[in-house]
C-alpha positions as a Markdown table, in Angstrom:
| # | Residue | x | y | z |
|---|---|---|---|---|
| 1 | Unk | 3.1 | -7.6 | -7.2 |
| 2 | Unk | 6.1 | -6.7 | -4.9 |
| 3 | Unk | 4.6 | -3.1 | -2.9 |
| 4 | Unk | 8.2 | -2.2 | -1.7 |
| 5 | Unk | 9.8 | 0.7 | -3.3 |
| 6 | Unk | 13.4 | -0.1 | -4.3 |
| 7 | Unk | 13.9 | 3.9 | -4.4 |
| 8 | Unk | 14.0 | 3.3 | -0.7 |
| 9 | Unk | 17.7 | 1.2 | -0.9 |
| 10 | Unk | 19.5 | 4.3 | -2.4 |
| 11 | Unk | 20.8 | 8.0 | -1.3 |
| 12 | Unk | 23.2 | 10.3 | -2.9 |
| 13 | Unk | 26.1 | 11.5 | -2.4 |
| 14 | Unk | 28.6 | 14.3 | -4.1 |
| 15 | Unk | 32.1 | 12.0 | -5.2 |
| 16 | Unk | 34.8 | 13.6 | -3.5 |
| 17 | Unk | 38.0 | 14.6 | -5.0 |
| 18 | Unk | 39.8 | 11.8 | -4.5 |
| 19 | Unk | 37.4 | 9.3 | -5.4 |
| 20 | Unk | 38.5 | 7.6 | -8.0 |
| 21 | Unk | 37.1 | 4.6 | -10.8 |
| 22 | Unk | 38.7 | 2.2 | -12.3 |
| 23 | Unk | 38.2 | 4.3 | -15.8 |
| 24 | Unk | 40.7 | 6.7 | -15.9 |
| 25 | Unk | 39.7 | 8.9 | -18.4 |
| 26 | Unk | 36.3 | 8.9 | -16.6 |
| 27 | Unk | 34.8 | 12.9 | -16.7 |
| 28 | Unk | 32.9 | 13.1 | -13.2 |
| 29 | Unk | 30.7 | 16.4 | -12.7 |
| 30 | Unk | 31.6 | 16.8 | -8.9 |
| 31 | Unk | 28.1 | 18.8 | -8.2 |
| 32 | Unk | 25.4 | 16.4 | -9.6 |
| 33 | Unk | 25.1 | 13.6 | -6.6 |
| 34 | Unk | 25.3 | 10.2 | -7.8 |
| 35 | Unk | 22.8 | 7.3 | -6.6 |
| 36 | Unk | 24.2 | 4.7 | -4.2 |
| 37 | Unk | 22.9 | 1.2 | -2.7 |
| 38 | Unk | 22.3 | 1.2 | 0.6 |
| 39 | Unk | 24.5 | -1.8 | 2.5 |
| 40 | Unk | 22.6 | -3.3 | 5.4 |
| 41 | Unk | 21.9 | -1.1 | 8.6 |
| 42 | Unk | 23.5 | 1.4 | 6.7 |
| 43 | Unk | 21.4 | 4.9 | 7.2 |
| 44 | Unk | 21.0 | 7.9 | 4.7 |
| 45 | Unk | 22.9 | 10.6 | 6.8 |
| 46 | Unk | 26.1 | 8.5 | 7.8 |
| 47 | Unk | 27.5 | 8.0 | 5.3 |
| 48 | Unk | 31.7 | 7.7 | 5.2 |
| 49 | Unk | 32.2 | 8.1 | 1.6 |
| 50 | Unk | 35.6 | 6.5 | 2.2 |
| 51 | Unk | 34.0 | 3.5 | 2.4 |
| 52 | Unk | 32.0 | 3.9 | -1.0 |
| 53 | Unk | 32.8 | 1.0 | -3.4 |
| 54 | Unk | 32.9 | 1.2 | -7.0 |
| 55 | Unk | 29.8 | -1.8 | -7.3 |
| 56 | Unk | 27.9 | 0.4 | -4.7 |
| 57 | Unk | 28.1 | 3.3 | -7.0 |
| 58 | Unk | 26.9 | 1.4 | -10.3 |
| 59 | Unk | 24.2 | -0.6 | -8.5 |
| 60 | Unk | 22.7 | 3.0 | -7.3 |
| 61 | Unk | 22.8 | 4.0 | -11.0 |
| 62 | Unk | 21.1 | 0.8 | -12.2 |
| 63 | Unk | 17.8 | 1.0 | -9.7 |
| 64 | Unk | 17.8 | 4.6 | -10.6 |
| 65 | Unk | 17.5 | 4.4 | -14.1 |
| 66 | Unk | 15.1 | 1.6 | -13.3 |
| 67 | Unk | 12.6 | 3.2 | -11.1 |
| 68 | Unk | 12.9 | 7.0 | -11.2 |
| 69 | Unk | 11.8 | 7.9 | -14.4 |
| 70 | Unk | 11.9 | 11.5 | -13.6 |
| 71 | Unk | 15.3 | 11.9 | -12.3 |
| 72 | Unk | 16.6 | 15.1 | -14.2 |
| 73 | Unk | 20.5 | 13.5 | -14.0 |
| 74 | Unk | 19.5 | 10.5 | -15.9 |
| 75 | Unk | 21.3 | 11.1 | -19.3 |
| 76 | Unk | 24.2 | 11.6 | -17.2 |
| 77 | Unk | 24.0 | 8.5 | -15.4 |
| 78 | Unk | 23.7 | 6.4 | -18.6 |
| 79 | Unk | 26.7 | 8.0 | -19.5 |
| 80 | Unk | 28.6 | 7.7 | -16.4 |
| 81 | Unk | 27.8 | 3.7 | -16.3 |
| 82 | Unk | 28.5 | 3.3 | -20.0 |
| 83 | Unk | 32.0 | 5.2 | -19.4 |
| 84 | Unk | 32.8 | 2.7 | -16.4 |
| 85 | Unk | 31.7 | -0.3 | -17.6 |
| 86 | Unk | 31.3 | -0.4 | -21.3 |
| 87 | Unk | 29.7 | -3.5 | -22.0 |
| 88 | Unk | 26.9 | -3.6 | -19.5 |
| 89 | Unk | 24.1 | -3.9 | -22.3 |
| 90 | Unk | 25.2 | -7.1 | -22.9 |
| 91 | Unk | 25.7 | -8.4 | -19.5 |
| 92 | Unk | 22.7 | -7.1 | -18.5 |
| 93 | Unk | 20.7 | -8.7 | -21.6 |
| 94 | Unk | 22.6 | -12.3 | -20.7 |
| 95 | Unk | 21.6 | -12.0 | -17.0 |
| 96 | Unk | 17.8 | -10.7 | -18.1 |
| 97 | Unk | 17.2 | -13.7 | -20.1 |
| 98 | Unk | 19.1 | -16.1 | -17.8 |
| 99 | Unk | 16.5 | -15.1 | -14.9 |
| 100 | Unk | 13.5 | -14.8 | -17.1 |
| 101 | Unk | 14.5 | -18.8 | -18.5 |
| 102 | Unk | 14.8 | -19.7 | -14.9 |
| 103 | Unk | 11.1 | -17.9 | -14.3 |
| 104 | Unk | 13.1 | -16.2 | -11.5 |
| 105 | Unk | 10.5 | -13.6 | -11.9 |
| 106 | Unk | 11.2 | -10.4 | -9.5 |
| 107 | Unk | 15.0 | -10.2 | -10.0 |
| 108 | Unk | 14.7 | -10.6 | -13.9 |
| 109 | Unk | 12.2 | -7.7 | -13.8 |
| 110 | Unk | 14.5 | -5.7 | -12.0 |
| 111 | Unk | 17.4 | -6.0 | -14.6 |
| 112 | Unk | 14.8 | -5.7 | -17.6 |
| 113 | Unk | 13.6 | -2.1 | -16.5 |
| 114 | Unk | 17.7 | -1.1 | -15.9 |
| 115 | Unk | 18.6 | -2.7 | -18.9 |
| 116 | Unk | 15.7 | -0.4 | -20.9 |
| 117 | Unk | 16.3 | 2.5 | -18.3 |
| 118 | Unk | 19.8 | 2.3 | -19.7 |
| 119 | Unk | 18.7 | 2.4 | -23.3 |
| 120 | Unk | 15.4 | 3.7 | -23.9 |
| 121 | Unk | 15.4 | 4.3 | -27.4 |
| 122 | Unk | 16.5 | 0.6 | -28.1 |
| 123 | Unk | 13.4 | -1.3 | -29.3 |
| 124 | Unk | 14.9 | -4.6 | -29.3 |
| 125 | Unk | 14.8 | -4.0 | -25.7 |
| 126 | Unk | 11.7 | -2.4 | -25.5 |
| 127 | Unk | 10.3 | -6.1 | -27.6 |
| 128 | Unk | 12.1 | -8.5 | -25.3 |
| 129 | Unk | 10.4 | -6.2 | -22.1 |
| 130 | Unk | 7.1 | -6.9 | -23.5 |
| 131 | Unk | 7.9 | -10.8 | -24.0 |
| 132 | Unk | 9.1 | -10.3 | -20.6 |
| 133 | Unk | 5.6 | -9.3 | -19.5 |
| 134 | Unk | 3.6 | -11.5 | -21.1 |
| 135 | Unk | 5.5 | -14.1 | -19.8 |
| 136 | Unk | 5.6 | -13.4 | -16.3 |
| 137 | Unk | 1.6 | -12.6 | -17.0 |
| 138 | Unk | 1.4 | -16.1 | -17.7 |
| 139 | Unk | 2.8 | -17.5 | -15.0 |
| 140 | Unk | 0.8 | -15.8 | -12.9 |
| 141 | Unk | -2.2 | -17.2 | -14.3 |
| 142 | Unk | -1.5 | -20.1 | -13.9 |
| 143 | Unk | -0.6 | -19.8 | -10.4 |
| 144 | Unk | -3.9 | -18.2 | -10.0 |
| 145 | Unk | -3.0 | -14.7 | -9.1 |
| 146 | Unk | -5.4 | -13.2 | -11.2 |
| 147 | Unk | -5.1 | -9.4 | -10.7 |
| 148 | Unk | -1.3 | -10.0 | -10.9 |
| 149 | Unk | -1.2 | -11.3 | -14.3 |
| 150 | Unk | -3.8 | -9.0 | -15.7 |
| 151 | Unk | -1.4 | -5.9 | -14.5 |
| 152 | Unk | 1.4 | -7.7 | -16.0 |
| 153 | Unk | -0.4 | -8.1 | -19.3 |
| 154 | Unk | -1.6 | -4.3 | -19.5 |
| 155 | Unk | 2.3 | -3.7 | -19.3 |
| 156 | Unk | 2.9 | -5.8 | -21.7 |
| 157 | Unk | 0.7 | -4.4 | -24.0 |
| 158 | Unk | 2.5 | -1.1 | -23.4 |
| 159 | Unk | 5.3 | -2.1 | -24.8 |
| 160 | Unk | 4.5 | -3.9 | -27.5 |
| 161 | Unk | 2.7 | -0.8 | -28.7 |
| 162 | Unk | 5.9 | 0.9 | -28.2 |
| 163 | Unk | 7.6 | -1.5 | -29.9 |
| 164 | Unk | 5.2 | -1.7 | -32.9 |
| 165 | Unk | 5.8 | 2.2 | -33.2 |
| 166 | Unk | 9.6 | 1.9 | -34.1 |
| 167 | Unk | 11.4 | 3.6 | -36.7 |
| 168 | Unk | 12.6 | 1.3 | -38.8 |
| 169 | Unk | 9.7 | -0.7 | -38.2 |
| 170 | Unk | 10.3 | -3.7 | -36.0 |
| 171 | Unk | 8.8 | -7.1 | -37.9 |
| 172 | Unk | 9.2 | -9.0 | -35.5 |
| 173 | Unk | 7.1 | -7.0 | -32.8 |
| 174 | Unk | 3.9 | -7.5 | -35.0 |
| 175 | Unk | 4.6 | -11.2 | -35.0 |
| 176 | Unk | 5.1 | -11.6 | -30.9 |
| 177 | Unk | 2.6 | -9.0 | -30.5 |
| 178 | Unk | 0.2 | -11.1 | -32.9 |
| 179 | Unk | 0.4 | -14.1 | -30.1 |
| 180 | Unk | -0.1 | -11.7 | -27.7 |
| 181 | Unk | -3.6 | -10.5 | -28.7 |
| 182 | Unk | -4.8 | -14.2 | -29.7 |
| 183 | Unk | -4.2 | -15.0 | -25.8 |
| 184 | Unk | -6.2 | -11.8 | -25.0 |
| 185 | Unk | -9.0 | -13.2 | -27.5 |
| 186 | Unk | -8.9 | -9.9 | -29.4 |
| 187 | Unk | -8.7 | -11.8 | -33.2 |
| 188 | Unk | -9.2 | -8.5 | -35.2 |
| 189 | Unk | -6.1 | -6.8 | -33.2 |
| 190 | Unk | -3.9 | -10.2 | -33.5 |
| 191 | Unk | -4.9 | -10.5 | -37.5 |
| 192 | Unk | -3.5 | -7.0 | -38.2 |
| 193 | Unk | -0.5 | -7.8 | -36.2 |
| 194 | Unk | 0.2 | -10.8 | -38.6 |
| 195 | Unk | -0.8 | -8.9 | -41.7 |
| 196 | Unk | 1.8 | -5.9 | -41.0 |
| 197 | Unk | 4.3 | -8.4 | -40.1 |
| 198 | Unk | 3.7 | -10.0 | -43.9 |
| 199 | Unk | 3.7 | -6.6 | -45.5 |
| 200 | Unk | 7.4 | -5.9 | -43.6 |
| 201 | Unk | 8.6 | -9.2 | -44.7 |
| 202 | Unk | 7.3 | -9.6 | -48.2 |
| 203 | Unk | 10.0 | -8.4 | -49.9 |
| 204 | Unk | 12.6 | -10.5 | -48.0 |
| 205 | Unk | 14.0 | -13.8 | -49.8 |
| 206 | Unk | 13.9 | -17.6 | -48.3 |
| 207 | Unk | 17.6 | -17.1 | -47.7 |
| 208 | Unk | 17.4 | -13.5 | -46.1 |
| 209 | Unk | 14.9 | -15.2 | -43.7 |
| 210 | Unk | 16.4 | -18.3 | -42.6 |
| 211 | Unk | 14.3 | -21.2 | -41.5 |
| 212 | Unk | 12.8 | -19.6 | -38.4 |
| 213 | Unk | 12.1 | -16.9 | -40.8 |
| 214 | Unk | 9.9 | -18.7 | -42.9 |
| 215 | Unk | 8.4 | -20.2 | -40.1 |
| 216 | Unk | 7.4 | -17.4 | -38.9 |
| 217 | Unk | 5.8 | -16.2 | -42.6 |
| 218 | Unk | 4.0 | -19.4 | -42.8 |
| 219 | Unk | 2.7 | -19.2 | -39.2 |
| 220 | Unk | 1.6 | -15.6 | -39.6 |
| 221 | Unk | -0.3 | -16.6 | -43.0 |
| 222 | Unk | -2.1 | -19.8 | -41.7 |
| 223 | Unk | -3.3 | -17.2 | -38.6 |
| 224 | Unk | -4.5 | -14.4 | -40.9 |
| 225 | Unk | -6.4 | -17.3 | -42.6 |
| 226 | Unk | -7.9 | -18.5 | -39.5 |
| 227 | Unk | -8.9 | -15.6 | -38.5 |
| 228 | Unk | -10.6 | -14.2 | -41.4 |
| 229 | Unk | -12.2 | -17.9 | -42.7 |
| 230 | Unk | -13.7 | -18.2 | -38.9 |
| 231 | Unk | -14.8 | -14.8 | -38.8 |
| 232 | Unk | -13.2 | -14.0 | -35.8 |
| 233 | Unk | -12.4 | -10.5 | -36.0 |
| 234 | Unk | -15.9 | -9.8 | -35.9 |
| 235 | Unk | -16.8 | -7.2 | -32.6 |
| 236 | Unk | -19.7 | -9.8 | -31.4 |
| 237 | Unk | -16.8 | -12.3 | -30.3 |
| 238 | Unk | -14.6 | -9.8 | -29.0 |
| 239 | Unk | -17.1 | -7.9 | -27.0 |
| 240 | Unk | -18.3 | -11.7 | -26.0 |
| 241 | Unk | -15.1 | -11.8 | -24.2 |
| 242 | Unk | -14.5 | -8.9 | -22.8 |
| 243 | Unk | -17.8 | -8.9 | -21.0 |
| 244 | Unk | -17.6 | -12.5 | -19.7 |
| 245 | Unk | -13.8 | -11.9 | -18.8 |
| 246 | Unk | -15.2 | -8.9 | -16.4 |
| 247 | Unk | -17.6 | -10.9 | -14.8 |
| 248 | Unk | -20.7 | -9.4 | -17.1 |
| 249 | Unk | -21.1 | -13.4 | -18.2 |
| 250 | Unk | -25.1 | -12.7 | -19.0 |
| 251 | Unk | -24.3 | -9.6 | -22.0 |
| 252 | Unk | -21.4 | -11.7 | -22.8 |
| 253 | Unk | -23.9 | -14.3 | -23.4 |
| 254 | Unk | -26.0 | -12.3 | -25.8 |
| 255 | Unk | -23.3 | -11.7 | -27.8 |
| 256 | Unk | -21.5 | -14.6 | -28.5 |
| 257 | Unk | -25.3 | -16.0 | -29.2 |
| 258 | Unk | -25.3 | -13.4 | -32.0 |
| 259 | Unk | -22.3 | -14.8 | -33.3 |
| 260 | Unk | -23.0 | -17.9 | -33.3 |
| 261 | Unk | -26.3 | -17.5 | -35.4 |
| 262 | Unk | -24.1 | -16.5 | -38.6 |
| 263 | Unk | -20.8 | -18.9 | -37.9 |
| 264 | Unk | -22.7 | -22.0 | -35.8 |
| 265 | Unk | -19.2 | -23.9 | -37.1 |
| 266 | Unk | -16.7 | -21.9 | -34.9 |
| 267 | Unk | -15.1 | -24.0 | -32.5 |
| 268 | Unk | -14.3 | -20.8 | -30.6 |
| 269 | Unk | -17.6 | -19.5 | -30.5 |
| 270 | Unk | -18.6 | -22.5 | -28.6 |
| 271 | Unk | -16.0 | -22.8 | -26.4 |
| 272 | Unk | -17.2 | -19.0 | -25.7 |
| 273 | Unk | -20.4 | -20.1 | -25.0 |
| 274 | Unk | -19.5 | -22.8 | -22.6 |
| 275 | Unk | -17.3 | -20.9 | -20.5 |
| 276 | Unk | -19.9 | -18.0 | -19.8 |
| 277 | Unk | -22.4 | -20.8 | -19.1 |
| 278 | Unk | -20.0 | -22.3 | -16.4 |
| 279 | Unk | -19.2 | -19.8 | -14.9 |
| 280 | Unk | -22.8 | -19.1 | -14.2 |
| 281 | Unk | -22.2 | -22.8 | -12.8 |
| 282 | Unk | -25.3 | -23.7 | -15.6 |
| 283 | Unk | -23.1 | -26.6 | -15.9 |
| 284 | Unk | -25.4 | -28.8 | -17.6 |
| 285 | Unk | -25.5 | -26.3 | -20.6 |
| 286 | Unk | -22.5 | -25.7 | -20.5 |
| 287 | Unk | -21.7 | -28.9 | -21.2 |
| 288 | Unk | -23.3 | -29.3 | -23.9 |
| 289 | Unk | -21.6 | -26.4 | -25.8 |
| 290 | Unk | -18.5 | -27.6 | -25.2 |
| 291 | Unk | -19.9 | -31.0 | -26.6 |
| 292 | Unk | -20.7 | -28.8 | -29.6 |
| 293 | Unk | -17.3 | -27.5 | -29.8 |
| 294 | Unk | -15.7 | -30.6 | -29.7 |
| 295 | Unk | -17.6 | -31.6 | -33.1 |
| 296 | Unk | -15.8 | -28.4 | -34.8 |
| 297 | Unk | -13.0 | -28.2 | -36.5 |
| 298 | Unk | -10.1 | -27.6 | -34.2 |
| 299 | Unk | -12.1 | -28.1 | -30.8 |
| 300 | Unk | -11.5 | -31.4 | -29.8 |
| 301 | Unk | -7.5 | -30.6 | -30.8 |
| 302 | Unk | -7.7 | -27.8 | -27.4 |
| 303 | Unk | -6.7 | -29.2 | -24.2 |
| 304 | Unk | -8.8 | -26.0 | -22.6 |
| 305 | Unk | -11.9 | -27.4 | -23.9 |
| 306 | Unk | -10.9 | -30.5 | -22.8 |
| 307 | Unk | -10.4 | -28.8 | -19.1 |
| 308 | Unk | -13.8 | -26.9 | -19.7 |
| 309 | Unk | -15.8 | -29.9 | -20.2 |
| 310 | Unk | -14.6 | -32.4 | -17.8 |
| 311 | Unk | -15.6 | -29.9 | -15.3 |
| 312 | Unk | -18.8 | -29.8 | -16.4 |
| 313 | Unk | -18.7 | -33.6 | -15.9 |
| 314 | Unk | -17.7 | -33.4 | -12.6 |
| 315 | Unk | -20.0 | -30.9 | -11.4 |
| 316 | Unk | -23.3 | -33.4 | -13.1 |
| 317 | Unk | -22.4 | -36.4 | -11.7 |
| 318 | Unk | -20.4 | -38.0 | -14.5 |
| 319 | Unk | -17.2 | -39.2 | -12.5 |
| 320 | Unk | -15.9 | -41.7 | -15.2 |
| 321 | Unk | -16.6 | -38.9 | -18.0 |
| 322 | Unk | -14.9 | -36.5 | -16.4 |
| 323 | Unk | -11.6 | -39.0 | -15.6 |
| 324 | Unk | -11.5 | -39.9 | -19.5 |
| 325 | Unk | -11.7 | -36.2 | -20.6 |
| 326 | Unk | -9.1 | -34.9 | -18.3 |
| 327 | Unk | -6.6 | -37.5 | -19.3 |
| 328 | Unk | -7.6 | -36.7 | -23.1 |
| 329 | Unk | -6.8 | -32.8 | -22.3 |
| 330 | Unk | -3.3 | -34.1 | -20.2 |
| 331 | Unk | -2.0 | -36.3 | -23.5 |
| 332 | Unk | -2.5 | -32.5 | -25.8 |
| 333 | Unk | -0.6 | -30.4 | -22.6 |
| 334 | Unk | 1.1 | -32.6 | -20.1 |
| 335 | Unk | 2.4 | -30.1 | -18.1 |
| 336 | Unk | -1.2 | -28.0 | -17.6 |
| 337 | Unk | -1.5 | -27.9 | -14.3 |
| 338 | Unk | -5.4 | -26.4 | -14.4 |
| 339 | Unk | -5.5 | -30.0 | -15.6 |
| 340 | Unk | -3.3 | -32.2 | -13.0 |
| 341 | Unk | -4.8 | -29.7 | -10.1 |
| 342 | Unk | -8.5 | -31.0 | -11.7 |
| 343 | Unk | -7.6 | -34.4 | -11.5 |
| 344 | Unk | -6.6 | -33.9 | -8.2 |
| 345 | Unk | -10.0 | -32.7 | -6.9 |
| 346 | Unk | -11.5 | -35.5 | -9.0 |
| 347 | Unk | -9.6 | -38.0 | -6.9 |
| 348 | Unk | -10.7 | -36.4 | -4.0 |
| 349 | Unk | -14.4 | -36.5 | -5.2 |
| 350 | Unk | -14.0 | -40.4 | -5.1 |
| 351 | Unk | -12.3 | -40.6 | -2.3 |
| 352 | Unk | -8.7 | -41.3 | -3.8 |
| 353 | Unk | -6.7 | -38.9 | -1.4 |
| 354 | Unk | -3.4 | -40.4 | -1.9 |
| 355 | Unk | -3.7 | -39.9 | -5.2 |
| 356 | Unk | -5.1 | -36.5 | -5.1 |
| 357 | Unk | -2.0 | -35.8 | -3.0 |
| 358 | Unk | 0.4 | -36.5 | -5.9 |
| 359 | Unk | -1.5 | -34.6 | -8.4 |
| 360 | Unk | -1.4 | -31.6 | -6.2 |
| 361 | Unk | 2.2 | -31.9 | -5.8 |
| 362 | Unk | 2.9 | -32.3 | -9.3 |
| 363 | Unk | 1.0 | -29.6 | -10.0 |
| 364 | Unk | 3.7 | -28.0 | -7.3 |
| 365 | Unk | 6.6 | -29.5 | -9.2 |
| 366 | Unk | 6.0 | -27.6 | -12.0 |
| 367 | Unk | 5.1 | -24.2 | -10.3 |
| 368 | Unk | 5.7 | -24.2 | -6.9 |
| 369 | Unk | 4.1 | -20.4 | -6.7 |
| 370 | Unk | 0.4 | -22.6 | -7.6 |
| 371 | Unk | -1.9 | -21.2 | -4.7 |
| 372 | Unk | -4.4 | -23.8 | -5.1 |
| 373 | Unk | -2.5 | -26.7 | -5.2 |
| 374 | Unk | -1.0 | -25.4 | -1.9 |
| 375 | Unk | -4.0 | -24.7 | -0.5 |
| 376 | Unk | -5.5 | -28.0 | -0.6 |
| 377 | Unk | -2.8 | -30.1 | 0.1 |
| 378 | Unk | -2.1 | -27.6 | 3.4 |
| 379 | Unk | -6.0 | -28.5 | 3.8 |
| 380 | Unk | -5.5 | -32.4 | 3.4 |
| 381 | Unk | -3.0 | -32.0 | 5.8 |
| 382 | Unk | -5.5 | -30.5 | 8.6 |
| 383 | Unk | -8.1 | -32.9 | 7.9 |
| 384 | Unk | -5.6 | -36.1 | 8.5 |
């Protein structure tokens, strides 16, 4: 996460009198100071407010209401920006999403917290920040920055909670927030996110909803059903994960075995099992439970058990297995690059470098911010 302080680009300044803005009916209080954005080289006390520009002015007013939460002039500010330029929700929103579709993460984030600092009490906003979040959490993961992406999904969190606490009730922040706790394996959180999101809903009509809307219904139902018909809301499998997630992979063990013992036909529950196992690098049992999860239903339809096992393979000895199994998780999620970047150090292991090298820059294609991928082929270049 970016450790500079964007507080540091701005200093304030009282308008003087003939200052103008393009608004001419604009009501300026003279005595509070107003936030400005540095220019380059430009210093906090020289400051020729002759010289101010209108952009300047706003900019300030945007990283304010961004970053300085406590600011005691910040209803003001909203004000003053929503007197000059009127329809800056909406540009602000259409740049937001614009950045966040183009995963131009840093700069997106930026707008996101102006466009909420802007309107706080909007929880349409306060949704699309958690999507926001989760997404860029994501990314990160997959890039392999860790830490990153687990501070980016506590925020998240945040503000989905906020979100989910709206008045009217949001339905539509249960449903994204639903999704949300599935990828954080917490299935009793997710399934009451999908249950409250039916409740809100039931009443509407097929033609009130629209096709995504009954999409969405359907989805939210088969989930619930899931859920409750695999027993996954149970605390053994959330604990399970928790404890393995934070490194405690032997009590994470012991609970997912406990599990297991009343639901041995959860796919999930294996997969569970075979990732604590790995990571204890007890790769030959672990192998075998993700064998076992495969025979479930649903199992051998995950690309991540796919991953799982052909790792397993690798690390015994089973080359061709491994191969097979990787290119069986690659036809369910071509664009996984845990997979490609696996393939990549299988090619290696059999002394296909050239072909390593274009799996590793695939796997750069589709996220150039991928620190192993860059790694190894930086390493491959050394070693030529």
């Amino acid at each position: 996460m970016n450790g500079n302080n964007p507080l540091d680009t701005i200093f304030f300044v009282k308008l003087p009198e003939d200052f103008s803005f393009s608004c001419k009916d604009l009501k300026i209080d003279r005595e509070i100071p107003l936030p400005v954005q540095r220019k380059d080289g430009e210093s906090g006390d020289s400051i020729d407010t002759k010289n101010l520009s209108q952009e300047q002015i706003l900019s300030g007013i945007l990283t304010v209401l961004a970053y300085d939460n406590q600011n005691q002039n910040r209803d003001y500010y909203r004000s003053f920006i929503l007197q000059v330029r009127p329809g800056i929700k909406k540009e602000l929103g259409e740049a937001a999403i614009l950045k966040t579709k183009n995963e131009d993460w840093d700069l997106a984030e930026e707008i996101w917290l102006a466009l909420h600092g802007l309107d706080p009490e909007d929880k349409a906003i306060t949704l699309n920040m958690a999507l926001f979040f989760d997404q860029k959490g994501d990314s990160y993961r997959k890039s392999g920055l860790i830490d990153d992406a687990d501070a980016y999904d506590s925020t998240a969190k945040a503000y989905y909670r906020d979100a989910m606490d709206s008045d009217p009730e949001l339905p539509d922040a249960f449903f994204n927030a639903g999704f949300f706790y599935l990828k954080k394996q917490d299935f009793g959180e997710a399934k009451g996110c999908f249950e409250s999101y039916m409740a809100l809903t039931s009443d509407a009509k097929d033609d009130e909803l629209g096709d995504n809307g009954i999409y969405k219904r359907e989805r939210a139902q088969e989930l619930i059903d899931k859920i409750s018909n695999r027993n996954l809301g149970d605390d053994n499998f959330h604990k399970a994960y928790e404890l393995i997630n934070s490194g405690k992979e032997e009590e994470g063990l012991d609970y997912i075995r406990k599990f297991l013992q009343n639901n041995p036909a959860v796919w999930n529950a294996w997969f569970m099992l075979g990732w604590g196992l790995r990571r204890l690098e007890r790769f030959e049992d672990a192998k075998q439970a993700f064998l076992k999860a495969r025979e479930c239903e649903g199992g051998d339809e995950n690309a991540d058990t796919l991953n799982e096992l052909a790792i397993c393979y690798m690390e015994t000895g089973e080359i061709e297995e491994a191969k097979r199994t990787l290119y069986d998780a690659l036809s369910i999620d071509a664009d996984n690059t845990k997979i490609i970047s696996n393939l990549g150090f299988l090619c290696l292991k059999t002394g296909e470098e050239e072909q390593a090298r274009k799996f590793f820059m695939t796997v750069l294609e589709i996220d150039p911010d991928d620190k192993l991928a860059r790694m190894q082929l930086e390493q491959m270049e050394r070693e030529v």
